[in-house]
Backbone as a ProteinNet text record, in pm:
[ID]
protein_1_A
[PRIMARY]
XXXXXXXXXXXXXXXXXXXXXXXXXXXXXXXXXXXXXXX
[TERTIARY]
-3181.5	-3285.8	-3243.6	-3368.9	-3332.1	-3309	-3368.5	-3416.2	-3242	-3165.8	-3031.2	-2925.6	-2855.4	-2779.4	-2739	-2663.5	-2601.4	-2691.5	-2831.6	-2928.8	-2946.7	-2975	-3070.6	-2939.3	-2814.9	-2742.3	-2688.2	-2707.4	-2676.7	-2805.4	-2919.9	-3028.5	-3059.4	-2974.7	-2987.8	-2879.1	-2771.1	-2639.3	-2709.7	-2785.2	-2827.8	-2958.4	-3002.8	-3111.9	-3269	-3267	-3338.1	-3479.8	-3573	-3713.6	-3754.5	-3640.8	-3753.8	-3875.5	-3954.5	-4050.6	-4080.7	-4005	-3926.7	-3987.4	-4049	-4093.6	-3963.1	-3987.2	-3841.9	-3931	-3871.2	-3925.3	-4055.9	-4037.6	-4126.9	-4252.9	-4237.7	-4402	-4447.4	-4337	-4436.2	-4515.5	-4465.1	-4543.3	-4614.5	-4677.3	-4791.7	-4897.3	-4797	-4921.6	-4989.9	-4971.6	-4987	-5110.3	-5058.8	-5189.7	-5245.2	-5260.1	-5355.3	-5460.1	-5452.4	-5539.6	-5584	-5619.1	-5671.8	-5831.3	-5858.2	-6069.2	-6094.6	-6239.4	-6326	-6312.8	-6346.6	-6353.7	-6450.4	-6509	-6636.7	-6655	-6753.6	-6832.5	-6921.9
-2260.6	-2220.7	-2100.9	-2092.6	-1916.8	-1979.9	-2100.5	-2104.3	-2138.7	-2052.9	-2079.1	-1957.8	-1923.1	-1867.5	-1697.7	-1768	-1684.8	-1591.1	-1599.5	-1482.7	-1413.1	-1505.8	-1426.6	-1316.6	-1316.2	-1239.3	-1126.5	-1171.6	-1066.5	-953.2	-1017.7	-965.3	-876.7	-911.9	-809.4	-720.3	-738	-665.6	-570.2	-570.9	-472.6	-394.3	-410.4	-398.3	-412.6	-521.9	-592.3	-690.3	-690.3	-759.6	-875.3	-1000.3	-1128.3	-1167.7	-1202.3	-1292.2	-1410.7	-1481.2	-1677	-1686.1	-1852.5	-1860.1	-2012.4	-2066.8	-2198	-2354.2	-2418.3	-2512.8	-2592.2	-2599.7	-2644.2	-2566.4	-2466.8	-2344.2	-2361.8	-2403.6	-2410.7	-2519	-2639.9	-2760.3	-2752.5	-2671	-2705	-2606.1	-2525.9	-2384.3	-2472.9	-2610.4	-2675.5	-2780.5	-2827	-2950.2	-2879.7	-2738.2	-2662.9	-2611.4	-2616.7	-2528.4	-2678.9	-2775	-2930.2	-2913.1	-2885.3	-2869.8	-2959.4	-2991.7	-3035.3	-3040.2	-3161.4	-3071.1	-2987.2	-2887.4	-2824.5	-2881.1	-2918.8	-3001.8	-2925.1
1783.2	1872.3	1955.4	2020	2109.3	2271	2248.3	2420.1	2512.1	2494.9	2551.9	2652.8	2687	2788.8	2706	2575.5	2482.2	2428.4	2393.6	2261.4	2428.1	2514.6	2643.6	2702.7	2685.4	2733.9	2611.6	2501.3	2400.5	2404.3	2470.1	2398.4	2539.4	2655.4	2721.6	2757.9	2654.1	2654.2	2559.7	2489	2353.9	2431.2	2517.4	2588.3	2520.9	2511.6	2444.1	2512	2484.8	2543.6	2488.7	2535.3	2472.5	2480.8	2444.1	2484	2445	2494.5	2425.6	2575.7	2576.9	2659	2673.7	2810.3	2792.1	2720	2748.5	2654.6	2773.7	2868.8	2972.4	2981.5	2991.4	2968.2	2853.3	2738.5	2621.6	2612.1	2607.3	2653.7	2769.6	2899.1	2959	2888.7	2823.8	2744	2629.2	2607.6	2468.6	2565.7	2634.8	2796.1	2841.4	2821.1	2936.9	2836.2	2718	2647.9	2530.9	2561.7	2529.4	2548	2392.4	2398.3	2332.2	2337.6	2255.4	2088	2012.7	1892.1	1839	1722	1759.1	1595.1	1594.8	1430.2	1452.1
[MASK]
+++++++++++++++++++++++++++++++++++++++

C-alpha cells in the first residue's frame, strides 16, 4: 500500500504530488456519498 510514512517521503524527496487520500477520508468519502437506488 501507499497510505504510509516511506512513498509520502520519497515522493516528496523526488518532488512529487500525491493524491492518496489516508484510509479514514476514504471511508467517510464511501458514508457520505450513500443514495438511493435508481430503477
Amino acid at each position: 500500500g501507499f497510505d504510509y510514512d516511506e512513498p509520502r517521503a520519497l515522493a516528496e524527496e523526488f518532488g512529487f504530488t500525491l493524491h492518496l487520500r489516508t484510509r479514514g477520508e476514504e471511508v467517510r468519502a464511501k458514508l457520505s456519498r450513500i443514495a438511493r437506488s435508481r430503477r
